[in-house]
C-alpha positions as CSV (number, residue, x, y, z in Angstrom):
1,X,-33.3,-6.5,-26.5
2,X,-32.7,-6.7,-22.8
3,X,-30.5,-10.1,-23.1
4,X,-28.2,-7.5,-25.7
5,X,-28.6,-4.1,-23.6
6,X,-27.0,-6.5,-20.5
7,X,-24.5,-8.1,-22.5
8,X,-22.9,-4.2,-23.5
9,X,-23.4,-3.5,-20.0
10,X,-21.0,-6.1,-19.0
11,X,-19.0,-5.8,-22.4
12,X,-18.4,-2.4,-20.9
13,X,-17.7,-3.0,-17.2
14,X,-15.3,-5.7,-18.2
15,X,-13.3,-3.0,-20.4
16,X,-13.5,-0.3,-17.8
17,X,-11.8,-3.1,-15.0
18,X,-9.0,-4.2,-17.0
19,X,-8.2,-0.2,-17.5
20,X,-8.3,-0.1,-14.0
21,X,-6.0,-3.2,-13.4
22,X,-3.2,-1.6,-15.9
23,X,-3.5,1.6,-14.3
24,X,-2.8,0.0,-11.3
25,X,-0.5,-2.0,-12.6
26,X,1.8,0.3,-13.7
27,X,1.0,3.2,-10.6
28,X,2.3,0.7,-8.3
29,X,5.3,-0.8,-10.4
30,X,8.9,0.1,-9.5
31,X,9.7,3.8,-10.8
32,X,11.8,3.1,-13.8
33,X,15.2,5.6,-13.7
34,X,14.6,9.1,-15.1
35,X,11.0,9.2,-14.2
36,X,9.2,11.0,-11.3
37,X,6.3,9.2,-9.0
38,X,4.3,12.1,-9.9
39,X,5.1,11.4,-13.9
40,X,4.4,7.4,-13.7
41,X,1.2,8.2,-12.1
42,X,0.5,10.8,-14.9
43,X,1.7,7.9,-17.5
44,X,-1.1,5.5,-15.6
45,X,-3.6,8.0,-16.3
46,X,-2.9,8.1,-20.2
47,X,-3.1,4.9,-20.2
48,X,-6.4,4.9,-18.4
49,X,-7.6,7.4,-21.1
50,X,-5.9,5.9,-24.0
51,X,-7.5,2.6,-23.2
52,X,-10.8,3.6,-22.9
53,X,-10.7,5.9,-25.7
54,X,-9.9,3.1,-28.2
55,X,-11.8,0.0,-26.9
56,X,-15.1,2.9,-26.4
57,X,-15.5,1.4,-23.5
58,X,-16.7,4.7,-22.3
59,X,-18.1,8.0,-24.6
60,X,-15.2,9.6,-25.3
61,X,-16.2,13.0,-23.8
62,X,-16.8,10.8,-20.6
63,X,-13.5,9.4,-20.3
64,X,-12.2,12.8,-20.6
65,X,-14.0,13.9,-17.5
66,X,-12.0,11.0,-15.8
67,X,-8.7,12.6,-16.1
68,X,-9.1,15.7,-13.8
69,X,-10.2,13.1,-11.4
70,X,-6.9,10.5,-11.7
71,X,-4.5,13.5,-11.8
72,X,-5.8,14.8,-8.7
73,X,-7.1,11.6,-7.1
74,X,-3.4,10.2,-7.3
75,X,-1.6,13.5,-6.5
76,X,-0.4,14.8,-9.9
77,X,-2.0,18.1,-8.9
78,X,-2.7,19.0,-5.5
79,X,-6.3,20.3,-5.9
80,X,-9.0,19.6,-8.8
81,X,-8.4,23.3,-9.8
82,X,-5.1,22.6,-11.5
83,X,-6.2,19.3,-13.3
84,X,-9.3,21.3,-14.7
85,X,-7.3,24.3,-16.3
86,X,-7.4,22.8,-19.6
87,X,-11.1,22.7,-19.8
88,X,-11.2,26.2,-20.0
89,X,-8.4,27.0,-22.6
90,X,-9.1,29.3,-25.0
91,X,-8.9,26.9,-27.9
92,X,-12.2,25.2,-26.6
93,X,-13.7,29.2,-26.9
94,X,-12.6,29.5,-30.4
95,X,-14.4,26.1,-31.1
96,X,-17.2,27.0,-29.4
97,X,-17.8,30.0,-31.8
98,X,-16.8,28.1,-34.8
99,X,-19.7,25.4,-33.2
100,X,-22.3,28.4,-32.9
101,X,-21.4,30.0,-36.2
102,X,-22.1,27.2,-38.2
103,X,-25.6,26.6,-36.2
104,X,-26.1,29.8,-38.3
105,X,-24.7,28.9,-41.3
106,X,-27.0,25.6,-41.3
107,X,-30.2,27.1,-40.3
108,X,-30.6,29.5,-42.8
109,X,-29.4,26.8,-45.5
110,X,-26.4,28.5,-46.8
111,X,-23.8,25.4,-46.6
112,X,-26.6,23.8,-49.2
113,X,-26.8,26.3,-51.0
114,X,-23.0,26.6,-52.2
115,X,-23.2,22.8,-52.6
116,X,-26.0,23.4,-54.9
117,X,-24.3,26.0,-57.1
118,X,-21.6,23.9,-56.6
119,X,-23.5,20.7,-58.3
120,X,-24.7,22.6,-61.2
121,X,-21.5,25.1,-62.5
122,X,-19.3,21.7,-61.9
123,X,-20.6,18.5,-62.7
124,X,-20.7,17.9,-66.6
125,X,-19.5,14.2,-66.0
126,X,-19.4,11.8,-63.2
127,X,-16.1,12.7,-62.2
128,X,-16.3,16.2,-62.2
129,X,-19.4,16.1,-60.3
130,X,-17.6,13.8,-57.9
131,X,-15.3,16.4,-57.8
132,X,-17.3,19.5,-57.4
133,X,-18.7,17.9,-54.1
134,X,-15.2,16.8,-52.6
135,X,-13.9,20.6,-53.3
136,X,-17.1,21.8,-51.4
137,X,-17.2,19.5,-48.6
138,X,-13.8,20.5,-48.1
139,X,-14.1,24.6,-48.5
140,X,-16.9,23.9,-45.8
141,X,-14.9,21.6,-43.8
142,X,-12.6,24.3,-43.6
143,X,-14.5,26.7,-41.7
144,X,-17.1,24.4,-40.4
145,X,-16.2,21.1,-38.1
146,X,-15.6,18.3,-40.7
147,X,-18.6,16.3,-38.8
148,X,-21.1,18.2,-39.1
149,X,-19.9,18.8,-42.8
150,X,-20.5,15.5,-43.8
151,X,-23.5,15.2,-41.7
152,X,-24.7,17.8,-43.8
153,X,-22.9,16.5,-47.4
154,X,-23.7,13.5,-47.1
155,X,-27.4,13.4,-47.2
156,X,-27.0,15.3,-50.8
157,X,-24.4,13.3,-52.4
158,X,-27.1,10.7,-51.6
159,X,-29.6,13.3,-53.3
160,X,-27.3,13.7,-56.5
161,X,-27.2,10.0,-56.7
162,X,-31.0,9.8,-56.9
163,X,-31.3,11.4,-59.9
164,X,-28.6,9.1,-61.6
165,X,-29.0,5.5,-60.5
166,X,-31.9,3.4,-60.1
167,X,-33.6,2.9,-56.7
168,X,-32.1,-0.2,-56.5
169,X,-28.7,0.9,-57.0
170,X,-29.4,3.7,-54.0
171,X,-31.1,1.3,-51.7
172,X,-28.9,1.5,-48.4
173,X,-27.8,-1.6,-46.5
174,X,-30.6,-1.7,-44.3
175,X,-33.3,-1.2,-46.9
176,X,-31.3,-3.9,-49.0
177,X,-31.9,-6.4,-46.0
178,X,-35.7,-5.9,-46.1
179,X,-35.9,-6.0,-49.6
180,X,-34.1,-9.9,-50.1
181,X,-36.3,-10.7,-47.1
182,X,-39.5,-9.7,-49.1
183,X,-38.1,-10.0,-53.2
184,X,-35.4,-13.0,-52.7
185,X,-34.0,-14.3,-56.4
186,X,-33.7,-18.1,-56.2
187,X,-30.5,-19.1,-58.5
188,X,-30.5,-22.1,-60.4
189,X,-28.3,-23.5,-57.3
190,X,-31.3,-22.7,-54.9
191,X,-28.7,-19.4,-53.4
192,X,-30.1,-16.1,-52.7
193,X,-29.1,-13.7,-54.8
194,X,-28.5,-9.8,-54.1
195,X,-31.1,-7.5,-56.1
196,X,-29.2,-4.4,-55.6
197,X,-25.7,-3.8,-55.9
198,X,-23.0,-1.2,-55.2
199,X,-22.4,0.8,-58.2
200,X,-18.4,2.6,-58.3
201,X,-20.6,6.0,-58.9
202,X,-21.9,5.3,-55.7
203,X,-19.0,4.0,-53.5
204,X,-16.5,6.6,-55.0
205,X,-19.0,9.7,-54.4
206,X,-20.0,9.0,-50.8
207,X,-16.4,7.9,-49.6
208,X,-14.9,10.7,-51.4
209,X,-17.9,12.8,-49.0
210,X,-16.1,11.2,-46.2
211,X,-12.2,11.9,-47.2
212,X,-13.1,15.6,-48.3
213,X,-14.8,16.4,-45.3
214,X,-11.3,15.3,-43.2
215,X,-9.3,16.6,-45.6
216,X,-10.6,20.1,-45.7
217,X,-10.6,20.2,-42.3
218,X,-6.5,20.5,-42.5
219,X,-7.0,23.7,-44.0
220,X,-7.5,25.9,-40.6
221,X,-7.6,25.7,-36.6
222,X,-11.4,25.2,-36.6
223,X,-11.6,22.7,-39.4
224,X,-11.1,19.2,-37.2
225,X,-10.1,18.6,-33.4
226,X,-6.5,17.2,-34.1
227,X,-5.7,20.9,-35.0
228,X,-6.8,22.6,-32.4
229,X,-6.2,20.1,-29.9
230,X,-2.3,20.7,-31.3
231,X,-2.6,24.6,-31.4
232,X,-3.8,24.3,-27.6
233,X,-1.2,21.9,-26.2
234,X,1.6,23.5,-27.7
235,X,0.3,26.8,-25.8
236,X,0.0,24.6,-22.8
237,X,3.4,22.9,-22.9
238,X,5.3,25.4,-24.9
239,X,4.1,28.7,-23.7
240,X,3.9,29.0,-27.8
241,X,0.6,30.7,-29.9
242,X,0.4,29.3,-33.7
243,X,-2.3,32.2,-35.2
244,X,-5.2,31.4,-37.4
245,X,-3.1,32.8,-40.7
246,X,-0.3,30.6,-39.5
247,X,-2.0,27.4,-39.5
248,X,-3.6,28.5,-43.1
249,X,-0.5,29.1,-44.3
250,X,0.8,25.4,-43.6
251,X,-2.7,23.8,-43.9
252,X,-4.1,25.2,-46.8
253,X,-1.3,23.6,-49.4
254,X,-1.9,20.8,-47.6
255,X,-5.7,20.5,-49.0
256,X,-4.5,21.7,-52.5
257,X,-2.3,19.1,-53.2
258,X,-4.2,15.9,-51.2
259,X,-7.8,16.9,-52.7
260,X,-7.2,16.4,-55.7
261,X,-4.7,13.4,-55.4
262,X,-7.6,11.5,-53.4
263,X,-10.0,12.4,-55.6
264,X,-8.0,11.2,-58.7
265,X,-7.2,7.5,-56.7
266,X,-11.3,7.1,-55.9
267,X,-12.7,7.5,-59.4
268,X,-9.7,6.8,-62.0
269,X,-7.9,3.6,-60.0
270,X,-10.4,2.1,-57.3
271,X,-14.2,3.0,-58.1
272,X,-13.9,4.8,-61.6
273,X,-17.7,5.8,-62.3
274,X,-19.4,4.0,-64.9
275,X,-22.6,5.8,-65.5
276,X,-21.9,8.5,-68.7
277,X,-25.0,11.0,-68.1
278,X,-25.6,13.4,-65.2
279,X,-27.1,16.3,-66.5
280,X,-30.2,15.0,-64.3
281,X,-28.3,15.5,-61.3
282,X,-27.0,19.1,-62.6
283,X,-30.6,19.7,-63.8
284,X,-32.3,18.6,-60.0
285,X,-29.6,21.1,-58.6
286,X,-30.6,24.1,-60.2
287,X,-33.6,23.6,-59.8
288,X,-33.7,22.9,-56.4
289,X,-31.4,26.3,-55.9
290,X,-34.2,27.9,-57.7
291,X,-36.2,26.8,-55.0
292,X,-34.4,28.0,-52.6
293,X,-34.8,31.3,-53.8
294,X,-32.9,34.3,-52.6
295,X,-31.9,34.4,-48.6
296,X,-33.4,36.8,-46.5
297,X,-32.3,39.5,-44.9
298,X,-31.4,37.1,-41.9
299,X,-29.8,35.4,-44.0
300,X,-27.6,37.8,-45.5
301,X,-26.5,38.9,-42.3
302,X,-25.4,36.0,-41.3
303,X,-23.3,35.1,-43.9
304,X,-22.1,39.0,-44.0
305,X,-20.9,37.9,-39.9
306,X,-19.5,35.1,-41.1
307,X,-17.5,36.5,-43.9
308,X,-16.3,39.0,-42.0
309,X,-15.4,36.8,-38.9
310,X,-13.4,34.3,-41.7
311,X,-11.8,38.0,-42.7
312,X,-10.7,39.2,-39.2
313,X,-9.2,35.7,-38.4
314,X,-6.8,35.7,-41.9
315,X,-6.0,39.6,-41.5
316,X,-5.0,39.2,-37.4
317,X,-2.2,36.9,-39.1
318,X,-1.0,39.7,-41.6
319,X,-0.2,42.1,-38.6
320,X,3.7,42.2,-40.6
321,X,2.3,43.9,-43.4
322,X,0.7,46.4,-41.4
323,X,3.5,47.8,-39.5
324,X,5.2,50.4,-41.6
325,X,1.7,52.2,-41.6
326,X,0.7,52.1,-38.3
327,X,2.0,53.7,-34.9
328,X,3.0,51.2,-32.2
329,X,0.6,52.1,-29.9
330,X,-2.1,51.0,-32.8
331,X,0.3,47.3,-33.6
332,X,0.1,46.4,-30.0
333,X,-3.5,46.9,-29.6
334,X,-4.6,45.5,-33.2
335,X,-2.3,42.8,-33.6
336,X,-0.9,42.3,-29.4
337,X,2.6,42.8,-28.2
338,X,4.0,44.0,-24.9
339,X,3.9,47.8,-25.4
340,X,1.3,50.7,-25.0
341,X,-1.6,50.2,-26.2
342,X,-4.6,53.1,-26.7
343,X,-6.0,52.6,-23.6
344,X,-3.3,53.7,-21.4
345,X,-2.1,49.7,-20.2
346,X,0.7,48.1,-21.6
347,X,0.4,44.7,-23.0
348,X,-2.5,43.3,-25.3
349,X,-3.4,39.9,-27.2
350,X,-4.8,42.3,-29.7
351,X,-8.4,43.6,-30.9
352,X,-7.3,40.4,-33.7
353,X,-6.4,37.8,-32.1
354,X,-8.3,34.7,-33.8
355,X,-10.2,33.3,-30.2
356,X,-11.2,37.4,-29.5
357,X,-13.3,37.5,-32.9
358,X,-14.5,34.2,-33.2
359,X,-16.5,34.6,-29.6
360,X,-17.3,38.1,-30.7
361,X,-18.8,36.7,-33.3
362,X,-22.0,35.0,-31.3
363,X,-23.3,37.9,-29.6
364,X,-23.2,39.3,-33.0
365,X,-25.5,37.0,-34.4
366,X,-27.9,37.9,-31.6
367,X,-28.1,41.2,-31.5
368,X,-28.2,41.1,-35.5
369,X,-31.9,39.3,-35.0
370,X,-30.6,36.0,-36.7
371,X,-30.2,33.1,-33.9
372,X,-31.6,32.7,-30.2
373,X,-29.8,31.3,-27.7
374,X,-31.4,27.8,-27.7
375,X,-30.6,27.7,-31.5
376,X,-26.8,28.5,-30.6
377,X,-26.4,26.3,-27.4
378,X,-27.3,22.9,-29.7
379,X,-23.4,22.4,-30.4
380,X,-21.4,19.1,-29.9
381,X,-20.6,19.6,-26.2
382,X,-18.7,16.1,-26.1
383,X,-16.3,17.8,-28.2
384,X,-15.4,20.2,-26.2
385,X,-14.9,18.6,-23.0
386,X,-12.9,16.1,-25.0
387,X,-10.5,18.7,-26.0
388,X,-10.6,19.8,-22.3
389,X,-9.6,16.2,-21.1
390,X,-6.6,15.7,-23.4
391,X,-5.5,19.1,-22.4
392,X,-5.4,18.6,-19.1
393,X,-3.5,14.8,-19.8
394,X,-0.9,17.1,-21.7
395,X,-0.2,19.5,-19.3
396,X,0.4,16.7,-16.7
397,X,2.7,14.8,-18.7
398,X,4.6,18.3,-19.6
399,X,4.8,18.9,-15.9
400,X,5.6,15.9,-14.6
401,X,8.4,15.4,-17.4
402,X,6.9,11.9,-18.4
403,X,6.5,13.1,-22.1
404,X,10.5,13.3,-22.1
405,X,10.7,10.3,-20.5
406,X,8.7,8.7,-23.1
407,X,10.4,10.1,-26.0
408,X,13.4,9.3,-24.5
409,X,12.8,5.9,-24.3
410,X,10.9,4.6,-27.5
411,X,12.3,7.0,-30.1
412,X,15.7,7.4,-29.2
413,X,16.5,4.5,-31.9
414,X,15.8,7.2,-34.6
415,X,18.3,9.8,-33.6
416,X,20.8,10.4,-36.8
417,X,18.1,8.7,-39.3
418,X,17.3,10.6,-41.9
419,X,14.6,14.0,-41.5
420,X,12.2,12.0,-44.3
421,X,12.7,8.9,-42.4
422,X,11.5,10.6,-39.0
423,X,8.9,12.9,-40.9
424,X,7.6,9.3,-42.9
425,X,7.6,7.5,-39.1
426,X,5.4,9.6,-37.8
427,X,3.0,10.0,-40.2
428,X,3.1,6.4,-40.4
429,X,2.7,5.9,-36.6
430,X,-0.2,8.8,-36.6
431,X,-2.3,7.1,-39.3
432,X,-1.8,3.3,-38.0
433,X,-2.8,4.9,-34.5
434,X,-5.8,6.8,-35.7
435,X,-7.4,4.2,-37.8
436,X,-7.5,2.0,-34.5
437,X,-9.2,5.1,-32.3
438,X,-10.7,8.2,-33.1
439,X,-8.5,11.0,-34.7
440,X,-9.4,13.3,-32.0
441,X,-8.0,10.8,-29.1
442,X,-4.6,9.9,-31.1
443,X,-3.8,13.7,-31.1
444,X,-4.5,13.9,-28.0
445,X,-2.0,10.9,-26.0
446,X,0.3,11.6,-29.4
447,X,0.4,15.1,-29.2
448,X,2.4,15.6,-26.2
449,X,4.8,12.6,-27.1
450,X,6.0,14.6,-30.6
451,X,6.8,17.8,-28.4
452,X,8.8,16.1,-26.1
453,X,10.6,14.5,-29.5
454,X,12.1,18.5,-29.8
455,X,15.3,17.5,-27.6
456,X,15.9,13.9,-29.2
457,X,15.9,15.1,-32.7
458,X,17.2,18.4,-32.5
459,X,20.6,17.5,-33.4
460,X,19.5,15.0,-35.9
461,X,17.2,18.0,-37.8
462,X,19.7,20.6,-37.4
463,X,16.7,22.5,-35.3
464,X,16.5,23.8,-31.7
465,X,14.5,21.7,-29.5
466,X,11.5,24.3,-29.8
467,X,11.7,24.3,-33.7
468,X,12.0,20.4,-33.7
469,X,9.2,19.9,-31.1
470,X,7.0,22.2,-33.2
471,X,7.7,21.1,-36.7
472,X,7.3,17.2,-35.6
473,X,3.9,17.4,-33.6
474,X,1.9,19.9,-36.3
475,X,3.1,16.8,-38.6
476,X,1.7,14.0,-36.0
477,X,-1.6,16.9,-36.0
478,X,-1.8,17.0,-39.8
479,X,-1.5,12.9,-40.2
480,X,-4.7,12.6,-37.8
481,X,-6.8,13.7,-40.4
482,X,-5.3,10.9,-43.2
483,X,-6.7,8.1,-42.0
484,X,-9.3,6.6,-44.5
485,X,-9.4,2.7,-44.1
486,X,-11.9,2.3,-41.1
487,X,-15.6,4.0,-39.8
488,X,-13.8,4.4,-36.5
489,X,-11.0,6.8,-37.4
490,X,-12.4,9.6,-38.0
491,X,-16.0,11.0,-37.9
492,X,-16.8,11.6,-41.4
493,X,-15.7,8.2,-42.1
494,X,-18.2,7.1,-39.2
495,X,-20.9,9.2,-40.4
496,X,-20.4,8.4,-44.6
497,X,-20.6,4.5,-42.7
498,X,-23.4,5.1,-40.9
499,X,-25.7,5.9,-43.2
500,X,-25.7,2.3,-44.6
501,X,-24.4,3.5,-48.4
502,X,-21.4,2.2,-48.2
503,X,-20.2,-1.2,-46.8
504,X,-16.6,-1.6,-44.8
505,X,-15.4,-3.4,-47.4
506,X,-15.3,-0.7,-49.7
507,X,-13.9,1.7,-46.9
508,X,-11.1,-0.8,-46.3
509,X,-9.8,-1.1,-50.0
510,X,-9.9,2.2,-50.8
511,X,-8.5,3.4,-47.5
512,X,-5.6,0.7,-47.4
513,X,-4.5,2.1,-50.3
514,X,-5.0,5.9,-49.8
515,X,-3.3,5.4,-46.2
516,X,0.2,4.1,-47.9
517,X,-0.3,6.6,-50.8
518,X,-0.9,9.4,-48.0
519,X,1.9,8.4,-46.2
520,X,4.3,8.9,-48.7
521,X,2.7,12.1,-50.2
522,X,2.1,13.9,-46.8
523,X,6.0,12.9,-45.9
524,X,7.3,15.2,-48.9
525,X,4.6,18.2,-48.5
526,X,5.8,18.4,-45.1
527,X,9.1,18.0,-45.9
528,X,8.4,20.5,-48.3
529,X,7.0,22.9,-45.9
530,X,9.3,22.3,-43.1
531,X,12.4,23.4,-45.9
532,X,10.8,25.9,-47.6
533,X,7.9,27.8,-45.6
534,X,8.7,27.0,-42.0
535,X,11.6,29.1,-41.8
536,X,9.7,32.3,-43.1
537,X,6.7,31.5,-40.4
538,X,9.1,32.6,-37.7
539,X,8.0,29.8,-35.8
């Protein structure tokens, strides 16, 4: 134990001194032309980050705290204020709520109890029950953070399973190991047999857990950090606010039309189920939702807040609609604008604007009797400051013009291809990126690159630079989430891997194949949206 606790140790430090030899390295090379000191030493400190974030050399909400420190240590920013801005943008607020609301959601058992239901209207075969968890996870994923969806998902697919396959068809890897080292079966070549094996009910049911979970997440700002690490930087860099109904309107179609396509690739082409029978499973889950019985009165209120939080952020999109009814006094302080508002000021963000309700939403659940502080404050912190550090990466590469430098210089070859061919690029480029990193850290160095694109491709896409910039980085955003092949990429694929039900070999065929599929398929639904609902978004 010690001999492998002091071999990561050094594993580590040697990781953590070659990012601080290229850092170096390129700080101190010659300025290339068209780029500032100030933007070469903010290029030296993405590539700090952007090392360490995909060796995991360091936690990656620890690397994150690094970057105030190099943008103000080598004079990006004059003082550590500046390079600590982005860890208090609002976006980090809104996923704080959405953090504390599901807390609630998850204590008094409701997430299980819609899977539940789910499992038992759905799942008269082993597709459709395969099926009727994938649309769950997703609906969840939606509104809660794709992790701790499959944390919470995977643990009853695993349950459903149970009461279809034998024990040693469900035996996880580990238990598998202790089993042949206790129950070995000698072949007639003296070779030790396997006495469980991996069942395509099994694979298809937990990896499809996995690829729902990110999926889902698409479908809003709260769903999975690539969106909302977007929605922030594009505030930060372009001065520019994409609202909760916004997003839904280009996420959601995105989740109708990949759901189902995933789901139809796991269990007809690469794992199609083999066991006929599951009206055990469907049997276990009504019974186990009779269990559960009706929710309390806590309960209910919480999912009344919730409900009406999930209301509050679709309506403050739909301010349009409301306008021939109401006074402009009322649109600017409902819905924000620059004029009068009803308390005698002018200028609002609006009683609905999506960050507004979703904090609102935690004292509510306190002074409604339902959580206590040390209930709500157990939230994934690392996440946070994560989206804090990539923020503040952005905003120095924005203000240091490295990001144009950069786009610039490596995508310039593409101007006058094709809009599929750039659309299919960087999908392509997003996914290859994420599968080697975490989704959350690709956003975050890719991000800022595909907003600086908006001047190089403008011409090429017939767009202004703002519309170009916009339309190419909530596409790099959207690819984050696609990346199925590896544990690494995303963390419902970690968590599905994790819990030793699955092997990588299974991940990787299955994900090889969704990833080119994907890439393909998400290349004409954006296309898609970009023609035909981007120009009514009044982006």
């Amino acid at each position: 134990m010690i001999h492998r606790l002091m071999g990561a140790s050094s594993s580590r430090l040697a990781l953590f001194a070659l990012a601080g030899i290229g850092t170096v390295a390129i700080a101190a090379a010659p300025s290339p032309s068209g780029l500032s000191m100030t933007g070469q030493y903010a290029l030296a400190t993405m590539f700090f980050a952007g090392f360490l974030w995909v060796t995991g050399a360091l936690p990656l909400a620890v690397t994150a705290l690094t970057i105030p420190v190099l943008l103000t240590g080598t004079g990006v920013y004059d003082s550590m204020d500046a390079a600590l801005v982005g860890f208090a943008d609002h976006i980090i607020f809104l996923f704080l709520a959405g953090f504390m609301l599901a807390n609630a959601i998850q204590k008094y058992d409701i997430d299980r109890r819609i899977a539940l239901y789910s499992i038992a209207k759905m799942g008269s075969s082993p597709r459709r029950l395969i099926f009727a968890i994938m649309i769950v996870t997703a609906l969840l994923s939606m509104w809660v953070s794709n992790t701790a969806t499959a944390a919470m998902m995977t643990p009853i697919a695993v349950g459903v399973l149970s009461q279809i396959l034998d024990r040693d068809d469900l035996m996880s890897s580990d238990e598998q190991d202790r089993t042949s080292d206790t129950t070995e079966t000698v072949s007639d070549g003296g070779t030790v047999e396997s006495t469980a094996a991996f069942t395509n009910l099994r694979i298809s049911m937990l990896l499809g857990t996995a690829y729902a979970a990110s999926v889902g997440g698409v479908g809003t700002i709260i769903g999975t950090p690539p969106n909302a690490i977007l929605v922030s930087q594009l505030n930060a860099i372009l001065d520019y606010e994409i609202g909760f109904t916004e997003w839904f309107i280009v996420g959601f179609p995105v989740v109708v039309v990949t759901l189902p396509l995933v789901w139809f690739l796991l269990t007809y082409v690469l794992y199609p189920p083999e066991v006929p029978d599951v009206e055990r499973a469907r049997a276990t889950a009504r019974e186990q939702l009779e269990a559960e019985g009706d929710l309390d009165p806590r309960g209910k209120r919480v999912a009344a807040i919730f409900a009406v939080t999930a209301g509050l952020w679709m309506l403050g999109g739909l301010g349009d609609l409301f306008e021939p009814y109401l006074s402009a006094v009322w649109m600017t302080t409902v819905f924000g604008g620059e004029g009068m508002t009803i308390f005698g000021v002018e200028g609002h963000q609006g009683l609905l604007y999506y960050v507004m309700v979703g904090v609102a939403a935690v004292p509510a659940l306190v002074l409604a009797d339902t959580m206590e502080w040390d209930e709500l404050v157990d939230i994934d912190w690392g996440t946070l400051l994560l989206f804090g550090g990539g923020i503040s990466l952005a905003n120095a590469l924005a203000d240091t013009g490295a990001t144009e430098w950069i786009a610039d210089t490596v995508f310039s070859g593409l101007v006058g291809a094709p809009i599929v061919l750039v659309i299919g690029a960087v999908v392509l480029v997003v996914i290859f990126l994420t599968e080697m990193t975490s989704n959350s850290a690709t956003t975050s160095i890719i991000v800022p690159i595909l907003i600086s694109l908006g001047s190089v491709f403008s011409a090429t896409l017939g767009l202004t630079d703002f519309s170009t910039a916009l339309f190419l980085s909530v596409a790099g955003a959207i690819a984050a989430s696609f990346a199925f092949a590896l544990p690494v990429a995303t963390p419902p694929n970690a968590i599905v891997f994790g819990s030793g039900y699955v092997e990588q070999r299974h991940m990787l065929r299955a994900g090889l194949v969704l990833n080119a599929v994907m890439t393909v398929v998400l290349t004409g639904v954006i296309w898609a949206l970009f023609t035909f609902v981007w120009p009514h978004l009044l982006w």
